[in-house]
C-alpha positions in Angstrom: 0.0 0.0 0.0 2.8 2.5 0.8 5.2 1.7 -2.2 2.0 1.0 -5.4 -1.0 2.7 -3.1 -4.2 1.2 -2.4 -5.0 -2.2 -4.4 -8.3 -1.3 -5.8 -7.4 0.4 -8.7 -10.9 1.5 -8.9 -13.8 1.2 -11.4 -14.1 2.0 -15.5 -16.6 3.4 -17.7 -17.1 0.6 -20.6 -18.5 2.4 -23.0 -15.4 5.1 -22.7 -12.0 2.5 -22.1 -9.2 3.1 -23.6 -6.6 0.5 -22.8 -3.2 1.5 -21.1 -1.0 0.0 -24.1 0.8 -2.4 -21.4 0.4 -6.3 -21.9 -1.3 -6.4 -18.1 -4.6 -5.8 -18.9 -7.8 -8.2 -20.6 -10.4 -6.9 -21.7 -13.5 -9.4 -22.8 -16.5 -7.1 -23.4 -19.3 -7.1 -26.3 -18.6 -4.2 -28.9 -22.1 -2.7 -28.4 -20.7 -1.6 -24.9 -17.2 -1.2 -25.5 -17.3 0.7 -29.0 -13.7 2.3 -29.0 -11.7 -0.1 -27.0 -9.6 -3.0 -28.2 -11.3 -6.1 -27.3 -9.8 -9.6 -26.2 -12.9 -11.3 -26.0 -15.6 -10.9 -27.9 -19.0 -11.7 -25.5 -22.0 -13.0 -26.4 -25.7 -12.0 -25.3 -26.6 -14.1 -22.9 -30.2 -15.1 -22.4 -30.8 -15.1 -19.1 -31.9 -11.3 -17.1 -29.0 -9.0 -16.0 -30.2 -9.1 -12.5 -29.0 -13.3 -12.4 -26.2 -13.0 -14.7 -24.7 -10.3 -12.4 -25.4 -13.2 -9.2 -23.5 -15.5 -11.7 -20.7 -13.4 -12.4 -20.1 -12.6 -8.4 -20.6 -16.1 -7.7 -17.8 -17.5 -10.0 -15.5 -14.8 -9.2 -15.9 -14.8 -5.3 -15.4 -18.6 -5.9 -11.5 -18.2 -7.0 -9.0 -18.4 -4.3 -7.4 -15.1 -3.6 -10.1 -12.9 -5.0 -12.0 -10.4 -2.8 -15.6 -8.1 -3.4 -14.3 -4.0 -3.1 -17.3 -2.4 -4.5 -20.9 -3.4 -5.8 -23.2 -0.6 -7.2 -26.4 0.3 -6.2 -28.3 1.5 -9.0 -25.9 -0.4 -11.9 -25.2 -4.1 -12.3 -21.7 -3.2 -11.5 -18.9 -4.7 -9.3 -15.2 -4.4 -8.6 -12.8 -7.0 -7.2 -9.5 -7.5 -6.2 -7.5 -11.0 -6.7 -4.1 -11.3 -5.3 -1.4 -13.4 -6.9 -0.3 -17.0 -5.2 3.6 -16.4 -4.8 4.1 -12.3 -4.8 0.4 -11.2 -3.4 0.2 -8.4 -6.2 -3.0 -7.6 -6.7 -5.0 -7.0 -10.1 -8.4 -5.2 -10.1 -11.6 -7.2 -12.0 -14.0 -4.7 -13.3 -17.7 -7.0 -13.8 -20.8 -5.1 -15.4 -24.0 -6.5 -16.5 -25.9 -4.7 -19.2 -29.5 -5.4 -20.3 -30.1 -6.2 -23.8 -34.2 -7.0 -24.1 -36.6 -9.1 -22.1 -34.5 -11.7 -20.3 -31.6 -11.1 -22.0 -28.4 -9.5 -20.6 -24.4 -8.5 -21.9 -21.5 -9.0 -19.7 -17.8 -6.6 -19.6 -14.8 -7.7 -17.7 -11.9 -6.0 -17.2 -8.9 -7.2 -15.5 -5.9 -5.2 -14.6 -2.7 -5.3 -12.4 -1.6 -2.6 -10.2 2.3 -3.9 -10.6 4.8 -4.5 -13.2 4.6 -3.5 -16.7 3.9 -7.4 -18.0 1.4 -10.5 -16.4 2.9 -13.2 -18.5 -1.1 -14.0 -20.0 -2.3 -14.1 -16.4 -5.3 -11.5 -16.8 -6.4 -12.8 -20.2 -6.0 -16.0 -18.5 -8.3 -15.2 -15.7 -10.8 -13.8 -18.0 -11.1 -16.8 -20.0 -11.6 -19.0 -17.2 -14.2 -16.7 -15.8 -16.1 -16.6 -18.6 -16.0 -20.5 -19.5 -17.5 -21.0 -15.8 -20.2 -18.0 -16.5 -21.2 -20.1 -19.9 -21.5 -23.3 -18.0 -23.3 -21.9 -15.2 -25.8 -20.4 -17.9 -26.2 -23.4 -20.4 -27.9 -25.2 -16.4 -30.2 -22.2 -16.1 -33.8 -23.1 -16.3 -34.7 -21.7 -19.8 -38.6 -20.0 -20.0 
């Protein structure tokens, strides 16, 4: 905290990004919200409300080892949280928003960044995949109307 500050590196407006240009940053996010950033992973609409794909979302993230809720919006489907590495503890910030997209239907933005060092070696585009394979499965076994 003294030497890099505080480990939250706080939240992002989607529809505005611009990445940093440093290879320690993923971005998967559908282009409708995230029109002028560079995209690492292209998501799909999911068809299940924003309201339960934003429980889905916490739930698979909270479930991962080191990571931790910071922040969770009132009035948006919006939360922040940190996950520490295993060996060094250096944290990286996960930015999760749900956006609607018609009647039972919902789009999903991730953003994960670290607070140190200038490269990850993959492990935020890592962390984003595996996030979002678990968020798939966890939707295919929702109850379809």
């Amino acid at each position: 905290m003294l030497a890099f500050g505080p480990a939250d590196l706080g939240g992002v407006d989607f529809a505005r990004l611009e990445r940093r240009g440093s290879p320690n940053e993923a971005l998967a996010c559908n282009p409708e919200i995230c029109p002028s950033a560079v995209i690492d992973v292209e998501t799909p609409v999911y068809p299940v409300a924003g309201g339960r794909l934003r429980e889905i979302v916490r739930d698979v993230i909270m479930a991962r080892p080191r990571a931790e809720p910071v922040y969770s919006a009132r009035w948006e489907e919006a939360d922040r949280f940190v996950e520490r590495s295993a060996l060094m503890r250096y944290p990286d910030t996960i930015n999760a928003q749900v956006f609607g997209a018609g009647q039972g239907r919902s789009m999903l933005a991730l953003h994960s960044r670290s607070q140190i060092g200038y490269s990850d070696l993959g492990v935020n585009r890592a962390r984003i995949d595996a996030i979002l394979a678990e968020v798939a499965e966890r939707v295919a076994r929702e109850p379809q109307p």
